[in-house]
KOLFI-699311 format. One record per residue (C-alpha): residue in one letter; x, z, y. Coordinates in pm, 1 decimal. Layout:
! KOLFI-699311
r,c1,c3,c2
A,X,Z,Y
...
//
This chain:
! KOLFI-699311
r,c1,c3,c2
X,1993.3,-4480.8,-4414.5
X,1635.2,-4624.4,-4424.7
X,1503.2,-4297.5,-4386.2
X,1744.2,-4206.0,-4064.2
X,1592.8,-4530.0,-3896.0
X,1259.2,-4487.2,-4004.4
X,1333.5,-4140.9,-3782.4
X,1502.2,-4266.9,-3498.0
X,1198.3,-4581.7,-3472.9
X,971.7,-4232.5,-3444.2
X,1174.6,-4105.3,-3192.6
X,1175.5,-4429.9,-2998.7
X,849.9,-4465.4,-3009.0
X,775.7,-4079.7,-2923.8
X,990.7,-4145.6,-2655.7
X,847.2,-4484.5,-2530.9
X,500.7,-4249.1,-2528.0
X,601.9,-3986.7,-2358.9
X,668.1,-4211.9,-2068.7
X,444.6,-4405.6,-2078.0
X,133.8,-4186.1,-2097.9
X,249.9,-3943.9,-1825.5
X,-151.3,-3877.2,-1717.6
X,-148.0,-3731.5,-1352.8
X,-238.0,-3400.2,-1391.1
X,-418.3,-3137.2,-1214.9
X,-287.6,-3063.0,-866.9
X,-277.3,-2732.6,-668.4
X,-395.3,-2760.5,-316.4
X,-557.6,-2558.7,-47.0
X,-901.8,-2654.2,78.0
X,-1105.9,-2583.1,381.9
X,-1484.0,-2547.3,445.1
X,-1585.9,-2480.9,809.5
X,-1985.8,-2448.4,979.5
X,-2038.0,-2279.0,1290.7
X,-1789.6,-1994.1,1352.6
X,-1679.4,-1950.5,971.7
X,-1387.4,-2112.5,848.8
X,-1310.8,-2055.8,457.9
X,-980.8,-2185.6,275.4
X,-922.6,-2229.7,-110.0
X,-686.8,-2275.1,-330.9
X,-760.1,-2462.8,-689.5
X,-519.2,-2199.0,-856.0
X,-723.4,-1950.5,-947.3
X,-1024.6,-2089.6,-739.7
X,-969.3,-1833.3,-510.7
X,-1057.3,-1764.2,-157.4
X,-730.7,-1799.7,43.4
X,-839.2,-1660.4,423.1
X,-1190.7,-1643.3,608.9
X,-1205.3,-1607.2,939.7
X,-1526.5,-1511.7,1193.9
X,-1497.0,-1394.8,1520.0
X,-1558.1,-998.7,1604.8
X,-1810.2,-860.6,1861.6
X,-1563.7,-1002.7,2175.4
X,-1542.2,-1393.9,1991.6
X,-1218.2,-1296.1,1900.3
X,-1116.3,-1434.5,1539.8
X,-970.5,-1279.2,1270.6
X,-889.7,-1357.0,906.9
X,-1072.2,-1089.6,730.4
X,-910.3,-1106.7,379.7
X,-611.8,-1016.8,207.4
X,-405.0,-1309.4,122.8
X,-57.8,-1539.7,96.7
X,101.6,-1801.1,340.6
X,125.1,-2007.7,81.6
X,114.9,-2171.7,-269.9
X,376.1,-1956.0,-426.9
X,248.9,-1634.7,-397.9
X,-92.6,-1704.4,-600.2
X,131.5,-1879.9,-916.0
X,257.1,-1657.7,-1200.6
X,573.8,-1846.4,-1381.4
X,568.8,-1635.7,-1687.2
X,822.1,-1665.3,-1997.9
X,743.4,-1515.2,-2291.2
X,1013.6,-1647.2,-2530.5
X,1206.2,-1359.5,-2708.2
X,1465.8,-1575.9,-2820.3
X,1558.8,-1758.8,-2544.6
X,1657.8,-1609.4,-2212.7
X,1533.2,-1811.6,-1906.1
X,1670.4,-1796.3,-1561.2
X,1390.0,-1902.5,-1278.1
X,1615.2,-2111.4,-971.0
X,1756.8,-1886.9,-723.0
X,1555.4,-2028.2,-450.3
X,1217.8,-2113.6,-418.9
X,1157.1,-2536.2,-391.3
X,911.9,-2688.3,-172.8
X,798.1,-3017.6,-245.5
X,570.9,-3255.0,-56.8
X,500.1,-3605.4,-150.7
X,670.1,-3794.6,-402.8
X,955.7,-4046.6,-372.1
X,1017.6,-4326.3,-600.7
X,1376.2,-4341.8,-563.9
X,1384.8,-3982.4,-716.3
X,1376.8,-3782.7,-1023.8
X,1219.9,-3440.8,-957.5
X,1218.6,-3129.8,-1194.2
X,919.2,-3011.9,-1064.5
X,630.0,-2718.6,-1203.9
X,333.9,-2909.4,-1366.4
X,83.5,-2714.0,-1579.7
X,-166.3,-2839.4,-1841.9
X,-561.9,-2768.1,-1769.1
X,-470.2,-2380.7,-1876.5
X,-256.9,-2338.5,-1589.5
X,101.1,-2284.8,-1844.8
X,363.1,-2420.5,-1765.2
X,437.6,-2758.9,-2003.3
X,754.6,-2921.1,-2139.6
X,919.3,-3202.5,-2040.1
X,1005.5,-3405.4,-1679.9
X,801.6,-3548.5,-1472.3
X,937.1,-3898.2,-1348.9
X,812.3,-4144.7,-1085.2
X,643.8,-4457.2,-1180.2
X,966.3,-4662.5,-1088.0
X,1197.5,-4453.4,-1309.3
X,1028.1,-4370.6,-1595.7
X,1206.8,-4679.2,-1777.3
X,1574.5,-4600.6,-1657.6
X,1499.3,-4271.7,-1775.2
X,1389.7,-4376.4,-2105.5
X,1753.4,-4297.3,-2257.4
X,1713.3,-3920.4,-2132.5
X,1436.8,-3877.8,-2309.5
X,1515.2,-4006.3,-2639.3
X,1818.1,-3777.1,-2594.6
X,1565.9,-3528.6,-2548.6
X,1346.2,-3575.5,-2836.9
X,1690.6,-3566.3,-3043.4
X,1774.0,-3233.3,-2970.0
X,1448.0,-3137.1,-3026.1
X,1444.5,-3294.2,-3364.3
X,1739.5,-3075.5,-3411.0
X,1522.0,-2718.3,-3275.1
X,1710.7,-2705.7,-2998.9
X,1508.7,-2543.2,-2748.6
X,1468.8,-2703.0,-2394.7
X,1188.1,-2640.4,-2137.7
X,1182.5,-2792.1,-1803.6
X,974.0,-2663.5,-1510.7
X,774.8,-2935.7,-1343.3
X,578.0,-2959.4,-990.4
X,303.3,-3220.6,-931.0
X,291.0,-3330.8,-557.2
X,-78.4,-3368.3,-395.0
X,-47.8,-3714.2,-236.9
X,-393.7,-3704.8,-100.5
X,-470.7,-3431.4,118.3
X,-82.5,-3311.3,265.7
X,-88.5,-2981.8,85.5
X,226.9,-2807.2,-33.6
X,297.6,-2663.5,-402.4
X,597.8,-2457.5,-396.5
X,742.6,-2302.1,-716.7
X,706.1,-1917.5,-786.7
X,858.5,-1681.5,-1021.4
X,619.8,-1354.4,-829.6
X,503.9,-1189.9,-1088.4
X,404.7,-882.4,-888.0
X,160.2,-1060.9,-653.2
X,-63.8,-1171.5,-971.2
X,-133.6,-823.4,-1077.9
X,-337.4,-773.0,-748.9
X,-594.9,-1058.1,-845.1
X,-631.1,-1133.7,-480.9
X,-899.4,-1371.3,-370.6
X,-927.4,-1489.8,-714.5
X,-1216.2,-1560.2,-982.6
X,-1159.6,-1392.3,-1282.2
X,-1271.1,-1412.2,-1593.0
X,-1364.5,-1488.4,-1888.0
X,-1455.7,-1115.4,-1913.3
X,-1418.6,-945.9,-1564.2
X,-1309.5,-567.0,-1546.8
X,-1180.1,-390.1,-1836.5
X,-1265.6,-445.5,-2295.2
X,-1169.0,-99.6,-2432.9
X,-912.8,-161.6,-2683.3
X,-884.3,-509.7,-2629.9
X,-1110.6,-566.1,-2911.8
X,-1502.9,-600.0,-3006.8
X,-1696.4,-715.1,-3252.7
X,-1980.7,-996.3,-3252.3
X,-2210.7,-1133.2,-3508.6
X,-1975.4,-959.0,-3788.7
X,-1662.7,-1112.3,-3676.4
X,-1409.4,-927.6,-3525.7
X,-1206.5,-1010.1,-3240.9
X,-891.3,-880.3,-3083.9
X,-792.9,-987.8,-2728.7
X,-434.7,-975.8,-2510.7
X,-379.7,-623.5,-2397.7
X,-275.4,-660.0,-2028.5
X,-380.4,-309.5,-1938.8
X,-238.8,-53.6,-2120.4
X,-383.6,-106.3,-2468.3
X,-707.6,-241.1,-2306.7
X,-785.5,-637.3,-2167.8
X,-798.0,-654.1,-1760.0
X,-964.4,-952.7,-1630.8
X,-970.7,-1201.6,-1890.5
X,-623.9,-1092.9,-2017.1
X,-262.6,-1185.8,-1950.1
X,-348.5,-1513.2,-1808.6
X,-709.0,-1519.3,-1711.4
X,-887.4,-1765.8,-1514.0
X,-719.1,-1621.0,-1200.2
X,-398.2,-1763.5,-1365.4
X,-503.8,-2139.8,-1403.5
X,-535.0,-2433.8,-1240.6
X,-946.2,-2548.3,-1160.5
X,-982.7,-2845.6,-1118.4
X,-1179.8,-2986.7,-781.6
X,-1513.6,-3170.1,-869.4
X,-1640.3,-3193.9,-559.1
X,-1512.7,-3112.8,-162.6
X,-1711.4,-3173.7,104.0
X,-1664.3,-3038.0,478.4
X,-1919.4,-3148.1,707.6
X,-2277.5,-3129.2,722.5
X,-2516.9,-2865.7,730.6
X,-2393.9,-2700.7,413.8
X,-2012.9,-2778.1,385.0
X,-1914.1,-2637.9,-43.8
X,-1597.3,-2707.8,-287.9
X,-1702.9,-2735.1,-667.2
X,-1428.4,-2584.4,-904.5
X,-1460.6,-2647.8,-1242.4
X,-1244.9,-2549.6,-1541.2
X,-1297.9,-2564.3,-1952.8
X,-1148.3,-2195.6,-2113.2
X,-1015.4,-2335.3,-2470.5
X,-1122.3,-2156.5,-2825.0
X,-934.1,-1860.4,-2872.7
X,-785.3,-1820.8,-2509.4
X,-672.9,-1466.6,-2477.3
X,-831.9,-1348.3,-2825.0
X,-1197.6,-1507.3,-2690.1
X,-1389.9,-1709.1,-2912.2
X,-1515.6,-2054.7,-2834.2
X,-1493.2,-2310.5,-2570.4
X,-1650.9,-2270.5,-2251.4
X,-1710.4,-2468.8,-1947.4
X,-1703.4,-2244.5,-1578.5
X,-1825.4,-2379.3,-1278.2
X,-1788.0,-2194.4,-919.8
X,-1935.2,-2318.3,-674.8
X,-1884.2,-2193.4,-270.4
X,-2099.9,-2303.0,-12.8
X,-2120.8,-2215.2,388.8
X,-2478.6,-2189.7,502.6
X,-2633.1,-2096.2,834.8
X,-2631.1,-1796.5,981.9
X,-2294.1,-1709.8,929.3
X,-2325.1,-1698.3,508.2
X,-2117.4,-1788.5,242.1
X,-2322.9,-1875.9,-97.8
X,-2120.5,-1850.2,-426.7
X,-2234.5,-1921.8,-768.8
X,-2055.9,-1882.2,-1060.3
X,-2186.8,-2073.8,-1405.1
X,-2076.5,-2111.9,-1738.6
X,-2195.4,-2285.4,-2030.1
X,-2098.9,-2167.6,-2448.2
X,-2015.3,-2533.4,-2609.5
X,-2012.4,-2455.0,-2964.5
X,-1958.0,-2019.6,-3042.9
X,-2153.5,-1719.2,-2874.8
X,-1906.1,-1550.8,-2655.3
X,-1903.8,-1264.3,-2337.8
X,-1882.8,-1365.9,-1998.6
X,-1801.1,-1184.4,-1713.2
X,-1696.4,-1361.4,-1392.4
X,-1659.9,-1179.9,-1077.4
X,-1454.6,-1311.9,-703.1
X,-1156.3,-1050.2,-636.3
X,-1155.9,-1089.1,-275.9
X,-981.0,-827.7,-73.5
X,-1163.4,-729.9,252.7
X,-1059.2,-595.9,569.5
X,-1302.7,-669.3,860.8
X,-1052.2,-509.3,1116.9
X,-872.8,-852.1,1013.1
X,-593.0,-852.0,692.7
X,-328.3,-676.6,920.4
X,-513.4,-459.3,1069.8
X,-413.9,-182.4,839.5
X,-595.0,43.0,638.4
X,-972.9,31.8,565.2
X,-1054.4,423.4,518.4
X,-1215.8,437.8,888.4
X,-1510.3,110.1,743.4
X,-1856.5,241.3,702.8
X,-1964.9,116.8,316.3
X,-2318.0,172.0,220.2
X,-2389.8,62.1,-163.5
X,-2716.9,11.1,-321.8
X,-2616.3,206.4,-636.8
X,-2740.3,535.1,-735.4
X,-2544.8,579.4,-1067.3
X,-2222.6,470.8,-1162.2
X,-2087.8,418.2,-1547.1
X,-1908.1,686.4,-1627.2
X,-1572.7,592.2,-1755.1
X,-1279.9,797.3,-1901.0
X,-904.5,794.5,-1822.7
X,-829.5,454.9,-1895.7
X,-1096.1,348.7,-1664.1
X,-1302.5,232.5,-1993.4
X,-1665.1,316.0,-1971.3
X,-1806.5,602.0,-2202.6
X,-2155.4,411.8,-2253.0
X,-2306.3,690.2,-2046.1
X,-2414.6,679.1,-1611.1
X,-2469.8,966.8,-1367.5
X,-2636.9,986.5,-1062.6
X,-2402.6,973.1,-783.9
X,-2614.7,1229.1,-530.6
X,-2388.0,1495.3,-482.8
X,-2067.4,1332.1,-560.9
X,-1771.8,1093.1,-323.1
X,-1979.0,800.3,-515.2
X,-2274.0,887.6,-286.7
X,-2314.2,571.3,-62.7
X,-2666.9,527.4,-92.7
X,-2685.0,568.0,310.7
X,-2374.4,461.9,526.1
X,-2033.8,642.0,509.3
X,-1677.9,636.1,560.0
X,-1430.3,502.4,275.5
X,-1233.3,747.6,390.0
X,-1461.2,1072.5,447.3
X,-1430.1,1172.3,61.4
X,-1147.2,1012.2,-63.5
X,-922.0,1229.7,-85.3
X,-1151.2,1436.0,-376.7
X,-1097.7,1137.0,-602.7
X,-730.1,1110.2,-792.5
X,-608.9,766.9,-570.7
X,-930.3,631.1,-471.3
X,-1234.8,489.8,-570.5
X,-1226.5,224.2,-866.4
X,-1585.8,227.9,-1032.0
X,-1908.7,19.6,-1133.1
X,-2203.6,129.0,-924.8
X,-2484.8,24.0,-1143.3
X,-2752.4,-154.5,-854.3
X,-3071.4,-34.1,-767.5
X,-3352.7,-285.8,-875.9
X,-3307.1,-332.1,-1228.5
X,-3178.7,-645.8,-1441.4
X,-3320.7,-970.7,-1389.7
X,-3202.2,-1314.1,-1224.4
X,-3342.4,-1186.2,-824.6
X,-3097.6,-1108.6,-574.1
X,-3110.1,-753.7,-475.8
X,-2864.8,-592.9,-160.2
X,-2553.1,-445.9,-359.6
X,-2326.9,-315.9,-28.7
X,-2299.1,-329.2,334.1
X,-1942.1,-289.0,531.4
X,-1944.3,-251.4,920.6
X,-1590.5,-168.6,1099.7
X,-1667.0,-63.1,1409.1
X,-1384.5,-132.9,1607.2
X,-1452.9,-500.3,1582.5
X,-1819.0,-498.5,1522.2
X,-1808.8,-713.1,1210.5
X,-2021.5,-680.7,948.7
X,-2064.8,-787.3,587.8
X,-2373.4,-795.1,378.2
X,-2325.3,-832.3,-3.0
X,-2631.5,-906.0,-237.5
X,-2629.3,-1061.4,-577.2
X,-2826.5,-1118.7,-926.8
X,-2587.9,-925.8,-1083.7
X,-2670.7,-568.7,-1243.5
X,-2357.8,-351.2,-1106.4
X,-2086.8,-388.2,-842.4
X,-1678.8,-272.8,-850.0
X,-1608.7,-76.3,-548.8
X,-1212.8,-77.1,-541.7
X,-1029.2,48.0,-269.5
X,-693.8,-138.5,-309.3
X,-522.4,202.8,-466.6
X,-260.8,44.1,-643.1
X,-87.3,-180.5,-344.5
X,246.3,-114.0,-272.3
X,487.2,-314.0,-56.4
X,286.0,-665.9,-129.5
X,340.0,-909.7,148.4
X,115.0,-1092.9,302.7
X,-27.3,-1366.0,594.1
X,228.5,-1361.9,863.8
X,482.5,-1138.8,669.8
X,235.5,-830.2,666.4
X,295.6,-582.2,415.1
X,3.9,-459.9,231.2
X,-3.9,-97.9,193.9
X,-204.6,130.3,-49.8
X,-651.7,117.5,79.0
X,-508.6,-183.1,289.1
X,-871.9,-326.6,201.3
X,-1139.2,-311.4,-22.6
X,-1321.3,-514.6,-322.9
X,-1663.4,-529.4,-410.1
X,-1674.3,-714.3,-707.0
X,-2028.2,-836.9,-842.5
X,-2096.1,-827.7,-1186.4
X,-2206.4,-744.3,-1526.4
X,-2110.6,-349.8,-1644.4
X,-1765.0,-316.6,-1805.1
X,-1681.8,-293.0,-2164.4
X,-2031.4,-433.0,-2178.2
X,-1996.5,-626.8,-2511.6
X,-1850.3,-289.1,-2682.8
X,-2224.5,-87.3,-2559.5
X,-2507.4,-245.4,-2650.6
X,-2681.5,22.7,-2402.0
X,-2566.2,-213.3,-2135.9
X,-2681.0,-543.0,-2063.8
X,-2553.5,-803.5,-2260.9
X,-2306.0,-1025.6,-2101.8
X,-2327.4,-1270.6,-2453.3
X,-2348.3,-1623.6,-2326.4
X,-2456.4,-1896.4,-2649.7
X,-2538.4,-2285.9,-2655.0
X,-2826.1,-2295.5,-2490.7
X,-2816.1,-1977.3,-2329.3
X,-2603.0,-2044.0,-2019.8
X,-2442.1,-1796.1,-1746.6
X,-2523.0,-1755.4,-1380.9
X,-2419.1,-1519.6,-1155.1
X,-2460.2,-1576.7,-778.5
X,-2382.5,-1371.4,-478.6
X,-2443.5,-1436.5,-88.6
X,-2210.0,-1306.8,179.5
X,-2360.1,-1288.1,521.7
X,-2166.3,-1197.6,810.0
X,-2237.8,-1082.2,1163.0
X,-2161.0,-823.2,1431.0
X,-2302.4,-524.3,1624.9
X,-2206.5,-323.5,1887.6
X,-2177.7,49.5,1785.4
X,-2483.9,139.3,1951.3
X,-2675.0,-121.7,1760.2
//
C-alpha cells in the first residue's frame, strides 16, 4: 500500500508539474521586411523565404518565388510509430489568439520542430484541468500510449498557425534553409577523426538536406525583427541537438536576412561547433521565377553561371570525387543562355554543382545571373561559397501554390550556394568540417533590377 501511494504522490506531483511549468514555446509566424520597392516575407518554420516581390520594367509587381498561402503548407506532421496507427483530423484547424475560457488541442513543437506530448491549457484552466492530467499520467504509468497534437497561438504580431498533415509539400524544400549538411552524403554515412557515423537515409539510401527532418523541418526561433530603417533584417536562430539525424555534436545556426539599397537582399548564414567537430552545409532553397510564381514555366529565362566545371556525380546524384569542364556540354553557361535551349539533352533537367570560378576563400565572387525578358527583371547571385546547385524544379508535380496555382514540372529554378556535395566523404573537396573555434560562414547577396531587352 505504501508503495502504491508513494506512486500516486509521484504522479501528483508529475502532474502538478506538468501544469505548472507549461514554458511558452516557440511560435510560428510570418514576418515582413520592406525598403524601397522590395518587400520580403518569412516564416520562422524553416526560416524560409515565404514571397518577394519587386516591380518589373513597367512598375508592375510581382511575387517572384515559389511559395504557400499559408502556415500549413511549410509544416510536415510526421508519425513514425509502427505500433500505433494515427489518424491526422479530417479538416485542417485554424487558430488565432487564445481564449481563456477554452481548452484547445492545438500543434506545439519543442525547439526541434517535433511534434510533443501532452495539452496545452490556458493559464485560467490549467488547475480545473489538473484531474485530466493525472488521469493522463495514469495511463501512461500503465504504457498506454497517448499523443496529443498541440498549436501555440502568436499573440503578438496577428499571424495564423494552422495545422498540416502535407507531407508532399516538404519534399520540395521551398524557400527554406537547409541544413545541417545541404545537398546529398552518399550512403548516408562518413567517417571523421576515426569515428564512424551513419545518418537518416531520406533519399534513397543516401541523406538529402540534413535528413528526414532537417533544419527546413523546425521551428527557428526569432532573435531579432526589425522593419524600418535603412537596412530593415530578421535574425533566426536555432541550436541542432547531438546526434540529430545521425550528426555529431551540438551546434548553434544563425541566418541572418537583410534588405539593403539598391534593390539587394544580404543573407548570411553562421554556425558555431559547441563541443564535437562536425560538417556543415547550409544553403536557402528558394524557388525563382522572375516572370512572377504563376507565371508558368522558367525554360524561356536567360541563366548565365560563373562555373566552368561541375562535380561529376553518378546515378544517385552522389558525386564521384572527380569535375569536368562544362565547354561543350548543356552545363555550358559561362556566357548567357536559355534554361530551356539544351534541356531537353539532359534526362529531366538540370540538377548539378557548378564548382565557381575564383577559387576557395571567404571573398564574394559572381556565381549566376537570371534575366526574363518579358518582364525585364533581373537577378544577380554572388557568394563566398565555392560551388552553386543549379536545379530546375524537375521533380514538381501538381504542388499548389500562392493564389491556388499549381506548380508544374521547371515551374522555377534554384540556385543554391554552397559547399560541394558529399564533401565530407572526398577529401579532394573543400572541407565543410566546422570545430570549436573554427566557426561557419557562408553569405550570399541578391541584387535585383531590370532592363529593357535592348539594354
Amino acid at each position: 500500500m505504501g508503495k502504491i501511494s508513494v506512486v500516486f504522490c509521484f504522479i501528483i506531483l508529475a502532474a502538478f508539474g506538468f501544469v505548472s511549468g507549461s514554458a511558452k514555446k516557440p511560435e510560428i509566424g510570418f514576418y515582413e521586411l520592406k525598403l524601397g520597392d522590395i518587400s520580403v516575407n518569412f516564416t520562422n518554420w524553416g526560416a524560409s523565404i515565404v514571397s518577394l516581390f519587386f516591380p518589373d520594367k513597367s512598375g508592375k509587381l510581382a511575387d517572384v518565388v515559389l511559395g504557400y498561402d499559408s502556415l500549413k503548407e511549410y509544416q510536415e506532421m510526421a508519425f513514425h510509430d509502427d505500433k500505433v496507427t494515427r489518424t491526422p483530423p479530417n479538416n485542417d484547424e485554424v487558430w488565432s489568439k487564445s481564449n481563456d475560457r477554452t481548452i484547445s488541442k492545438q500543434q506545439y513543437y519543442d525547439t526541434t520542430g517535433r511534434p510533443r506530448d501532452g495539452l496545452w491549457l490556458s493559464r485560467a484552466m490549467r488547475l480545473r484541468a489538473l484531474y485530466d492530467h493525472v488521469i493522463l499520467v495514469v495511463f501512461l504509468y500503465m504504457a498506454v500510449k497517448w499523443k496529443a497534437l498541440v498549436h501555440s497561438t502568436n499573440t503578438t504580431n496577428d499571424s495564423l498557425i494552422l495545422q498540416t498533415f502535407d507531407l508532399q509539400n516538404d519534399t520540395a524544400y521551398i524557400g527554406a534553409t537547409v541544413g545541417r549538411v545541404a545537398n546529398r552524403i552518399g550512403g548516408a554515412q562518413f567517417t571523421l577523426n576515426g569515428t564512424h557515423y551513419k545518418l537518416v537515409a531520406n533519399d534513397g539510401k543516401n541523406t538529402l538536406h540534413g535528413g528526414a527532418r532537417g533544419f527546413s523541418d523546425v521551428v527557428w526561433k526569432v532573435r531579432k525583427h526589425k522593419n524600418d530603417g535603412h537596412t530593415p533584417h530578421i535574425v533566426f536562430t536555432y541550436h541542432s541537438s547531438d546526434g540529430e539525424e545521425g550528426f555529431p555534436g551540438d551546434l548553434l545556426v544563425t541566418v541572418s536576412y537583410t534588405l539593403i539599397g539598391n534593390n539587394q537582399l544580404s543573407v548570411a548564414m553562421r554556425a558555431k561547433a559547441l563541443n564535437k567537430p562536425t560538417p556543415v552545409n547550409l544553403a536557402q532553397h528558394s524557388y525563382w521565377n522572375l516572370g512572377g510564381h504563376n507565371s508558368g514555366d522558367i525554360l524561356s529565362n536567360e541563366v548565365q553561371i560563373f562555373g566552368s566545371h561541375i562535380t561529376v556525380v553518378d546515378s544517385h546524384l552522389i558525386p564521384t570525387g572527380k569535375f569536368a569542364s562544362v565547354t561543350g556540354t548543356p552545363y555550358d553557361f559561362l556566357k548567357p543562355h536559355t534554361v530551356g535551349s539544351r534541356i531537353k539533352k539532359l534526362a529531366s533537367g538540370y540538377d548539378i554543382n557548378y564548382v565557381l570560378d575564383g577559387g576557395v576563400g571567404h571573398k564574394m565572387k559572381p556565381a549566376a545571373v537570371v534575366h526574363e525578358k518579358k518582364s525585364g527583371r533581373v537577378l544577380e547571385l554572388s557568394t563566398n561559397a565555392p560551388g552553386v546547385q543549379f536545379y530546375t524544379a524537375n521533380f514538381l508535380k501538381d504542388v499548389k501554390g500562392k493564389g491556388g496555382f499549381v506548380y508544374q514540372e521547371h515551374a522555377a529554378l534554384c540556385l543554391e550556394t554552397q559547399a560541394f556535395p558529399d564533401s565530407v566523404n572526398h577529401p579532394n573537396f573543400p572541407s565543410t568540417i566546422v570545430s570549436p573555434g573554427k566557426p561557419y560562414k557562408h553569405f550570399m547577396l541578391f541584387k535585383f533590377s531590370t532592363k529593357h531587352s535592348s539594354d
